[in-house]
MARDOLO-954671 format. One record per residue (C-alpha): x, y, z; residue in one letter; residue number from 1. Coordinates in nm, 4 decimals, always signed. Example, Ala and Ser with C-alpha at 12.3 -4.5 7.8 and 13.67 -1.06 7.14 Angstrom:
// residues 2
PAFI         px         py         pz   code   pos
PAFI    +1.2300    -0.4500    +0.7800      A     1
PAFI    +1.3670    -0.1060    +0.7140      S     2
// end
This chain:
// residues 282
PAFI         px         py         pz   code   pos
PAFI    +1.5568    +1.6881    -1.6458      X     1
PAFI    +1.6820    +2.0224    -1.4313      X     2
PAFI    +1.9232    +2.0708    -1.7149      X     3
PAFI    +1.6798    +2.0745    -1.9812      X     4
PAFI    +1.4218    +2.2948    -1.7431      X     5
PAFI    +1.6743    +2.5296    -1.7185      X     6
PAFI    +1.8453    +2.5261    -2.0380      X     7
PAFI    +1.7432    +2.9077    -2.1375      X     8
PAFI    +1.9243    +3.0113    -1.8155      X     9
PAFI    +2.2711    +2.7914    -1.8508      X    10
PAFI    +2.3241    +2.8539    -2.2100      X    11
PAFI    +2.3170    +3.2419    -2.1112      X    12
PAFI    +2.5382    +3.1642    -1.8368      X    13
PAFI    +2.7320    +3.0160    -2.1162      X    14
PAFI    +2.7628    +3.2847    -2.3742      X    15
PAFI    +2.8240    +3.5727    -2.0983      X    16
PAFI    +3.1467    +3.3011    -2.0158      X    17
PAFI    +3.0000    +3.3008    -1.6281      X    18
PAFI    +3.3948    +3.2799    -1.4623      X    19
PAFI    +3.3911    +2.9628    -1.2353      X    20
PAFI    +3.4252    +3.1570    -0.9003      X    21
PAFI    +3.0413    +3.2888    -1.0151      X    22
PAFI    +2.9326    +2.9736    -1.1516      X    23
PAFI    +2.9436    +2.7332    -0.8842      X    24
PAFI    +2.7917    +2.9414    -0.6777      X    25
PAFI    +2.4746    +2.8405    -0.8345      X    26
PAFI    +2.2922    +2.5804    -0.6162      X    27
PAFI    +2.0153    +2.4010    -0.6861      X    28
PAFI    +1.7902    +2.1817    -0.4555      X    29
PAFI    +1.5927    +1.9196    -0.6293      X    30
PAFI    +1.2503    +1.7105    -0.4526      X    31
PAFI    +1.2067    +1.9966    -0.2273      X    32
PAFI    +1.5234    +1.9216    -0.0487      X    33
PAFI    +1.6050    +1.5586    -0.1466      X    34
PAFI    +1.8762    +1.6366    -0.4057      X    35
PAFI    +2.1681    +1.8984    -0.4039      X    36
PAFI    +2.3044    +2.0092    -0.7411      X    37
PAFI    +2.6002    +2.2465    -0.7933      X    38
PAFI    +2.6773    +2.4219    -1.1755      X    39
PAFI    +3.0537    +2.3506    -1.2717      X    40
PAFI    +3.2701    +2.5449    -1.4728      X    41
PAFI    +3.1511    +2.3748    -1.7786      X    42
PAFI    +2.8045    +2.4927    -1.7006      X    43
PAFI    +2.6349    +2.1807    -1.6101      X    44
PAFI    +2.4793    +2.1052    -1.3310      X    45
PAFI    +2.6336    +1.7760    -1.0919      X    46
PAFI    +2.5452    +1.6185    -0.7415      X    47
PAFI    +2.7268    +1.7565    -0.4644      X    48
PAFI    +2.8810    +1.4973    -0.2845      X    49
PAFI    +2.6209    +1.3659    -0.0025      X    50
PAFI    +2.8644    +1.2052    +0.2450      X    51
PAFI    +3.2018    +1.2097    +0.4460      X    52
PAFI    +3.3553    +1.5550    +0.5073      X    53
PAFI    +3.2127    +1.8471    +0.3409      X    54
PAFI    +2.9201    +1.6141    +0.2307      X    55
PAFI    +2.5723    +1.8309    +0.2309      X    56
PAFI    +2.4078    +1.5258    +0.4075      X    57
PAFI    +2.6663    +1.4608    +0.6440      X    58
PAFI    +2.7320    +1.8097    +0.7696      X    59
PAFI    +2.3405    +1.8943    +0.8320      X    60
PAFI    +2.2748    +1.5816    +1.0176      X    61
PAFI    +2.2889    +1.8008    +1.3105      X    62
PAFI    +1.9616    +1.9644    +1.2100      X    63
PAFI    +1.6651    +1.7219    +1.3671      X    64
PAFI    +1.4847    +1.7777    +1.0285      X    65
PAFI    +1.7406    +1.7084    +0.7626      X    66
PAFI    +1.7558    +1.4157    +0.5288      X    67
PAFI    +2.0444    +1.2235    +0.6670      X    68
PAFI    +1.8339    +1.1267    +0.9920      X    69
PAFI    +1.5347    +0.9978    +0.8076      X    70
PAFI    +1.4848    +0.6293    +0.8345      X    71
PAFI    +1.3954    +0.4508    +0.5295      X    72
PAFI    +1.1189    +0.2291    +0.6906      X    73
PAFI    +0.9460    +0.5512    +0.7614      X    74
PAFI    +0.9934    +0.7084    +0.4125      X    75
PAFI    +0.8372    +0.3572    +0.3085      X    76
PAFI    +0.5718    +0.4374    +0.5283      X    77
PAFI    +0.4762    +0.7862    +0.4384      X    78
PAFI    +0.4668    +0.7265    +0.0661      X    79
PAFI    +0.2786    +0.4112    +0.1272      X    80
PAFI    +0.0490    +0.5964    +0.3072      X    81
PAFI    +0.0399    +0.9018    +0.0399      X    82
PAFI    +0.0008    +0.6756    -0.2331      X    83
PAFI    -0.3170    +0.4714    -0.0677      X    84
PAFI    -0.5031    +0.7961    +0.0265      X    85
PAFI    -0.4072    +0.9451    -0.3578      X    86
PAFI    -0.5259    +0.6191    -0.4980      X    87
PAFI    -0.8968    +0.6348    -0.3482      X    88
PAFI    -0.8853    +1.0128    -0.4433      X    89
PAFI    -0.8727    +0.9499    -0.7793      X    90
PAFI    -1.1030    +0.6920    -0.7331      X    91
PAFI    -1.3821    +0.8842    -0.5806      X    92
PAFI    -1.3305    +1.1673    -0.7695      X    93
PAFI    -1.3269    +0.9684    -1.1244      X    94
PAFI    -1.0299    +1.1667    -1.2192      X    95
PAFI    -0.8687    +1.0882    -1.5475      X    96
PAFI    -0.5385    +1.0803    -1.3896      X    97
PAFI    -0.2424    +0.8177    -1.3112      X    98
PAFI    -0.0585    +0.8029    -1.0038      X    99
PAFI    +0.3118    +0.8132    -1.0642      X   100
PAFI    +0.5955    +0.6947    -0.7286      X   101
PAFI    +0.9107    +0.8021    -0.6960      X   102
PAFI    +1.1889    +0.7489    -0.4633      X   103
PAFI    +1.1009    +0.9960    -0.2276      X   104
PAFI    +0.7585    +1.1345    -0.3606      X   105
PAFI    +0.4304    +1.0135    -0.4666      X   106
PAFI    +0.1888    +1.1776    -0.7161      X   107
PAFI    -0.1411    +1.2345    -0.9270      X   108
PAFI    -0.0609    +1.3865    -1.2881      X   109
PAFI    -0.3067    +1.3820    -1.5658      X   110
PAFI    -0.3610    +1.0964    -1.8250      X   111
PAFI    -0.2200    +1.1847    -2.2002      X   112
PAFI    -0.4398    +1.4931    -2.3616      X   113
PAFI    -0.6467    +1.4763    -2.0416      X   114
PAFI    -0.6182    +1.7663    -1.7652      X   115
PAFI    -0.7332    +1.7658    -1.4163      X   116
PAFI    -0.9147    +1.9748    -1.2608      X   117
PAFI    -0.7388    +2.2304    -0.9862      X   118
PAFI    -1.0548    +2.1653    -0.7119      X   119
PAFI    -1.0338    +1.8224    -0.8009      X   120
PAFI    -0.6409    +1.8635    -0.6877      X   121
PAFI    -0.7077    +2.0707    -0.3874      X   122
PAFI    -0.9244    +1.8340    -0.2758      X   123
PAFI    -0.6634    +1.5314    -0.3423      X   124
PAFI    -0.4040    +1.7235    -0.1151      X   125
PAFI    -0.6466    +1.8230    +0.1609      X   126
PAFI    -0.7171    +1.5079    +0.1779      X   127
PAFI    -0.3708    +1.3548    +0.1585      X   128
PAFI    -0.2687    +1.6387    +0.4060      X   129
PAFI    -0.5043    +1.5322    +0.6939      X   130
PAFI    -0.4116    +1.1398    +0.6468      X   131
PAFI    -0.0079    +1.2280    +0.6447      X   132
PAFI    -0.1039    +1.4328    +0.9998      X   133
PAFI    -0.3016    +1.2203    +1.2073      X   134
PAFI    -0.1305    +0.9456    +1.1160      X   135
PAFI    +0.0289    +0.8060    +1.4593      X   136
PAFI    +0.3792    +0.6962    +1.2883      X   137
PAFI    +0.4698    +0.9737    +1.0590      X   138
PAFI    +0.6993    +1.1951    +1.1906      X   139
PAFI    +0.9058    +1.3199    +0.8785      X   140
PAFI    +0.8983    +1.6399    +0.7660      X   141
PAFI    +0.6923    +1.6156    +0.4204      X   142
PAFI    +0.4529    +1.8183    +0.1828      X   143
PAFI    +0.1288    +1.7787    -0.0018      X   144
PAFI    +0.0946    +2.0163    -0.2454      X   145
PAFI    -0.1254    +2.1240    -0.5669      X   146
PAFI    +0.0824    +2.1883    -0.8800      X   147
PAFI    -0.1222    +2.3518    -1.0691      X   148
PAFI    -0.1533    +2.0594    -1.3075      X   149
PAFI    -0.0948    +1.7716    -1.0933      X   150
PAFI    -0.0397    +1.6936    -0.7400      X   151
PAFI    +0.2525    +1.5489    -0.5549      X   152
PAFI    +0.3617    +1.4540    -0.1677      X   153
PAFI    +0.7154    +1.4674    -0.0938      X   154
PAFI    +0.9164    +1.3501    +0.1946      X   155
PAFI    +1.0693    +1.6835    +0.3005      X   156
PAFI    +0.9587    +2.0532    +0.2003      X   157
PAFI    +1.1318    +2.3589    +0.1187      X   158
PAFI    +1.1389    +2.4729    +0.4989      X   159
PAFI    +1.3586    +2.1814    +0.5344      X   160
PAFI    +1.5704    +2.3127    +0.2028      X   161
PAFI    +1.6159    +2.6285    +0.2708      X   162
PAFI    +1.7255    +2.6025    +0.6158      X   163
PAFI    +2.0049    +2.3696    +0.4335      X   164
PAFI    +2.1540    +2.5382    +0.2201      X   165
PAFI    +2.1292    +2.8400    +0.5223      X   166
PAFI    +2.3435    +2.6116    +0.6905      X   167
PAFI    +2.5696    +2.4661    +0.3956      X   168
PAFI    +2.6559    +2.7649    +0.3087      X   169
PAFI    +2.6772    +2.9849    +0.5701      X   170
PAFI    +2.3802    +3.2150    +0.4682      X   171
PAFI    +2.1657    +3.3704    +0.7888      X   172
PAFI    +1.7887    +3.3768    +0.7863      X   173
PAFI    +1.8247    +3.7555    +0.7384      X   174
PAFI    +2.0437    +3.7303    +0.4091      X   175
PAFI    +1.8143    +3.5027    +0.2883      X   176
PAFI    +1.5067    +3.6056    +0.0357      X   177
PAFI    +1.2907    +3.2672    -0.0567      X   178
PAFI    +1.1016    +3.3956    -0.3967      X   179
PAFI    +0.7797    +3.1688    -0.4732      X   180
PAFI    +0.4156    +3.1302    -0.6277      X   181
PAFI    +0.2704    +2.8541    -0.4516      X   182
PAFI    +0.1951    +3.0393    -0.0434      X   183
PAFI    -0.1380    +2.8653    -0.0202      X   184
PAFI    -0.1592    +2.6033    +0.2061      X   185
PAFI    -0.2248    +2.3660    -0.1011      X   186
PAFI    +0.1222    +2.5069    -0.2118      X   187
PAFI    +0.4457    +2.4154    -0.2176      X   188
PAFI    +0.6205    +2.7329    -0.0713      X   189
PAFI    +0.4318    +2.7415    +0.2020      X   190
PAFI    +0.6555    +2.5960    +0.4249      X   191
PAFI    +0.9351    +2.8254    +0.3590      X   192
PAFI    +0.7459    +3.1617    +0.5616      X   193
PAFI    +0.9280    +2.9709    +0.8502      X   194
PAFI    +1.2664    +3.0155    +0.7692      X   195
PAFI    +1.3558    +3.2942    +0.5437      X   196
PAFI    +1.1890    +3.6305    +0.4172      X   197
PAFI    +0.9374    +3.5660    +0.1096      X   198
PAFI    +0.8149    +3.7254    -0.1563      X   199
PAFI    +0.5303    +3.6057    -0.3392      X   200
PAFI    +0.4997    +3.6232    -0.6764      X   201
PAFI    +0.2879    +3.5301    -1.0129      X   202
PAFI    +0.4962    +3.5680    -1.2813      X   203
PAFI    +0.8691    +3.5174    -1.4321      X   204
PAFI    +0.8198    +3.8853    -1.4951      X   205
PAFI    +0.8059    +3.9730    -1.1423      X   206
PAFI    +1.0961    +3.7051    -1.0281      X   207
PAFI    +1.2900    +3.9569    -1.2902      X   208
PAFI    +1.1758    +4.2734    -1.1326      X   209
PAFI    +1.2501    +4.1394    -0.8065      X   210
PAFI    +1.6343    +4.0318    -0.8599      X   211
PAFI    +1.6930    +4.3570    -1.0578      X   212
PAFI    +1.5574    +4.5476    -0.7738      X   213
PAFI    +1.7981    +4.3451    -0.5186      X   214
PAFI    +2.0959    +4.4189    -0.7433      X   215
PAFI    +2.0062    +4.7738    -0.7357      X   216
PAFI    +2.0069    +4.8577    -0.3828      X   217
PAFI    +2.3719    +4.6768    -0.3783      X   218
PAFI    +2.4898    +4.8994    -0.6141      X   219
PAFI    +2.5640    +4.6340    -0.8792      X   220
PAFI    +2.5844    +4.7386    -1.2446      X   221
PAFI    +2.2786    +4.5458    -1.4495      X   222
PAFI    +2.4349    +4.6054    -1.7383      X   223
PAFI    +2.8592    +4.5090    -1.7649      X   224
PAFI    +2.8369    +4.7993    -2.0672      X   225
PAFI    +2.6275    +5.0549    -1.8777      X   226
PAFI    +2.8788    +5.3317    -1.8547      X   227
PAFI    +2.9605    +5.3403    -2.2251      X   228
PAFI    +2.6194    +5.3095    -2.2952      X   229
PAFI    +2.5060    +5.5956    -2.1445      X   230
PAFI    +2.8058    +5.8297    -2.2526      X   231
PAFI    +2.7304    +5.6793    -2.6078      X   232
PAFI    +2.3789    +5.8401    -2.5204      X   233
PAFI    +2.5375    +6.1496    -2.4234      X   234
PAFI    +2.6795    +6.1717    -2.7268      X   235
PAFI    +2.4263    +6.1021    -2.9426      X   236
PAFI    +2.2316    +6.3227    -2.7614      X   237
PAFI    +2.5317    +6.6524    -2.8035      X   238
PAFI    +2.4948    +6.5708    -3.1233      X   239
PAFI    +2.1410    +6.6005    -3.2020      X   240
PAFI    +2.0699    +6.9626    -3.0669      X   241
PAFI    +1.9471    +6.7944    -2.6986      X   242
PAFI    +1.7552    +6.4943    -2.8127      X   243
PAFI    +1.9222    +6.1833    -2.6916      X   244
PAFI    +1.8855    +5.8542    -2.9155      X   245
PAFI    +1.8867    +5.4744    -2.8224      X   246
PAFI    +1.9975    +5.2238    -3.0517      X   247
PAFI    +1.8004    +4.9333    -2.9252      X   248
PAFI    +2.0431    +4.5696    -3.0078      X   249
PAFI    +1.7398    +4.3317    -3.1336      X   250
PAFI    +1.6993    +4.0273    -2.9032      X   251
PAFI    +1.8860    +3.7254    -3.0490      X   252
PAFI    +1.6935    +3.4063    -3.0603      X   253
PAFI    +1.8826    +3.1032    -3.0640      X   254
PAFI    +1.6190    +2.8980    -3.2784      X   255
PAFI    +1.8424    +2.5643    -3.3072      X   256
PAFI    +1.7909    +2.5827    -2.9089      X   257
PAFI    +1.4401    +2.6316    -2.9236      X   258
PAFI    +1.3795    +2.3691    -3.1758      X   259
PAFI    +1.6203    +2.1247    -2.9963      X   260
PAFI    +1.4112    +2.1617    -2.6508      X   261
PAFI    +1.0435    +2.1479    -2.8309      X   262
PAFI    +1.1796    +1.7971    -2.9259      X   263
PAFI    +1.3498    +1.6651    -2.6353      X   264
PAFI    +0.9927    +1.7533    -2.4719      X   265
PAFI    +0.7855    +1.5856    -2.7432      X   266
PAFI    +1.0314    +1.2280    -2.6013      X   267
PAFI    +1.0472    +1.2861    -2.2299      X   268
PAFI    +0.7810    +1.2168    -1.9691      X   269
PAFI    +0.8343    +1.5280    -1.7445      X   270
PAFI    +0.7422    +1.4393    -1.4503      X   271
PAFI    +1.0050    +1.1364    -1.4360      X   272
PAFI    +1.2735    +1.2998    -1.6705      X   273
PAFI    +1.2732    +0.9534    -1.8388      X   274
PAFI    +1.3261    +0.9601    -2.2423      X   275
PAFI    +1.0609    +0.7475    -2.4072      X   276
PAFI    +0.8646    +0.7702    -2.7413      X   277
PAFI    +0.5745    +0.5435    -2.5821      X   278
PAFI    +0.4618    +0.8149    -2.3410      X   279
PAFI    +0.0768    +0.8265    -2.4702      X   280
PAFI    +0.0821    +0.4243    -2.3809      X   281
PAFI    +0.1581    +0.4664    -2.0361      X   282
// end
């Protein structure tokens, strides 16, 4: 499912031939901060190993929050409780939706060809959000949040992941930039603004500007060809009395990738990653 989401993004780490010591630096954090994925040299993303030495679960457990304290009874508990309080929201609010568990979330997404609407989702996770915190047994870090599209609670949040991989890796709040969309309290980054520097944002577009603009002030080339570019400008430019030309390289679209993705989509429920031509029955 994270493979397929990010499939534009590997297969250019692919054809640029990404060296090893670059790719698996690449982390990813799945569930808010349930699952810990590394890319490999062959450009795929696998599990880091959880436990024993050098495990990601083992060597946070000193953090009060992290996932290798939780019980399972509460986890149990907290999606039970979710769930319940979801269940009568879509009741009340006659929402044409389904409610959908997981192993360590719970959620409302809409029914086939049907959409929900995002008040109607706000109001699920207010709701949700008051049960979850006045509820006398709950003590696990979790997060109710509007999707835009659906709504999901999660045991954990990305407070919990970032400080993580902070500690995983060796990163300091300071060298740390958490870029997001969702800074409402009915959002899912929320939770980050107390661990790391954030920038919010409302676009792709602007996740672009903003990484080109951090690569910038370190002084690091955008473009591996920029130098002969620009004397090939220069050139060009001698040349033409003063007037400097561009040869702009057309955009390459990979349409076998495109057309391989629009039908992996058309046979995979995406919220469970699961592979099934009966999806409309569900």
């Amino acid at each position: 499912k994270y493979e397929l989401r990010l499939s534009g993004l590997l297969a250019y780490f692919s054809d640029r031939k990404l060296p090893p010591e670059d790719s698996e630096r690449f982390y990813l954090f799945g569930g808010e901060c349930n699952y810990l994925l590394r890319l490999g040299s062959d450009y795929k993303l696998h599990p880091v190993r959880e436990h024993g030495a050098g495990g990601w679960l083992t060597s946070t457990k000193y953090m009060e929050e992290a996932p290798g304290n939780w019980c399972e009874d509460e986890i149990k508990m907290l999606l039970d409780t979710a769930e319940t309080c979801m269940k009568q929201s879509i009741d009340e609010q006659n929402l044409r939706a389904r409610l959908i568990r997981k192993k360590r979330a719970v959620g409302i997404i809409p029914k086939p060809d049907e959409q929900i609407p995002r008040e109607a989702l706000d109001e699920s996770i207010l709701r949700v959000q008051a049960e979850l915190q006045r509820h006398p047994k709950i003590s696990l870090p979790f997060w109710a949040f509007n999707g835009g599209s659906d709504a999901w609670v999660d045991c954990g949040n990305k407070r919990v992941g970032v400080a993580i991989l902070q500690s995983y890796l060796g990163v300091p709040n300071e060298k740390t930039l958490h870029v997001g969309d969702q800074f409402l309290n009915t959002g899912n980054d929320f939770a980050a603004r107390e661990t790391s520097p954030c920038v919010w944002i409302t676009s792709p577009d602007e996740t672009t500007y903003i990484l080109k603009s951090i690569l910038r002030l370190a002084g690091v080339p955008l473009n591996g060809h920029d130098a002969k570019s620009k004397a090939a400008m220069a050139t060009k430019g001698n040349a033409g009395g003063g007037v400097s030309s561009i040869n702009k390289t057309p955009s390459q679209l990979d349409f076998n990738e495109v057309e391989r993705r629009t039908a992996t989509v058309k046979i995979m429920d995406v919220y469970t990653g699961e592979m099934t031509t009966q999806q409309a029955s569900r």
